[in-house]
N, C-alpha and C positions, 0 to 999 in steps of 0.2 A: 397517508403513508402506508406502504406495506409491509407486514410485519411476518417472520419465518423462523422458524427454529434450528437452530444449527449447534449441535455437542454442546459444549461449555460456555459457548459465547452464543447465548442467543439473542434477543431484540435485536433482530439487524434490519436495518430496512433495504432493499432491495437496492443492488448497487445503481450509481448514476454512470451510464455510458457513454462517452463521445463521440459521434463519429464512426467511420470505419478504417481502418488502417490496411492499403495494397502495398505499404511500403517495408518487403521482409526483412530489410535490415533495421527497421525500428521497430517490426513485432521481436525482434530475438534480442533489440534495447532496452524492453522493454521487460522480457523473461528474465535476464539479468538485473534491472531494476527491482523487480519484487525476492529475487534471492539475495541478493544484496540486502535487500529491509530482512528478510527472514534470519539470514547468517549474520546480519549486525548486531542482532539484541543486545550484545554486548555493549555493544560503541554508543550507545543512545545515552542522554544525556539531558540532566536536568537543570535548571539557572537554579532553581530553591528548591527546597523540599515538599512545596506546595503546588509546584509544577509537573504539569504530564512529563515523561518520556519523550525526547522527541529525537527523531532519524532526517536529514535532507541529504537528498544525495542528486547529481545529475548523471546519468551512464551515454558516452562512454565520457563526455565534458558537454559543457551548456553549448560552448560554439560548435562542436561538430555537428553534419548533416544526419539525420537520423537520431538524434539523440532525445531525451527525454530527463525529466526534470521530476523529482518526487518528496513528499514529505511521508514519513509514518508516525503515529503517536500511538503511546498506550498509556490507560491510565496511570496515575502516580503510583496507587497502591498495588498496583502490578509485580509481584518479582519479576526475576531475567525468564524463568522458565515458561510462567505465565504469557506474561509478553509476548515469546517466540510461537506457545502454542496459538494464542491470539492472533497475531501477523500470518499465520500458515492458513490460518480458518477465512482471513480476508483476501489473501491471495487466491486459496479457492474459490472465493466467493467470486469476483474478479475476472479468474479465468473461465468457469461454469457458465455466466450469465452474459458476460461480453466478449463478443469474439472481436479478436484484433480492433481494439478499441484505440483511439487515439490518444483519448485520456478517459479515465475514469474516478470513481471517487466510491469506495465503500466504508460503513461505520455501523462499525460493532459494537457491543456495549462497551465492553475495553479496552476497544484498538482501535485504528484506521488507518487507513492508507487513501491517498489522492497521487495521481500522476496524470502529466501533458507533457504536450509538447511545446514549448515555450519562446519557439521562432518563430 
């Protein structure tokens, strides 16, 4: 595994990429999909107190054409602010290292994000 340094969250290992994506209206599904994770921090949500954070979302619905399917987590002992700046560092990571990806999967020491397309 490959390991890099990145601000506050580091141990990451280099994201996993899927595929390539020609279809523009599921790359701009998919830009919504990770701001969605970013501007949710708030909505996230735990079963116990001993559970991660966790975010699913589908953009724009699971049955539309184009659409895309996603989960984000951050650790428990995360606040909301942490959390947010965490999901922003995986989103970069994400966007940086995979272009138009069909699905991807990054994991941060405190975060992660994974998205597909699940049709």
């Amino acid at each position: 595994m490959h390991y890099f340094q990145t601000s506050q969250h580091d141990a990451v290992s280099r994201p996993e990429c899927v595929g390539k994506s020609a279809d523009k209206r599921y790359d701009s599904n998919v830009g919504h999909l990770m701001d969605f994770f970013v501007d949710g921090t708030k909505n996230m949500f735990r079963k116990t107190n001993a559970d991660d954070y966790v975010m699913y979302h589908s953009y724009p619905n699971r049955d539309s054409a184009g659409s895309v399917t996603g989960v984000a987590t951050c650790y428990r002992e995360l606040g909301k602010l942490d959390c947010w700046s965490c999901l922003i560092s995986a989103k970069d990571q994400i966007n940086s290292r995979c272009h138009h990806p069909i699905g991807a999967t990054v994991q941060l020491r405190d975060c992660s994000i994974t998205f597909k397309d699940l049709r």
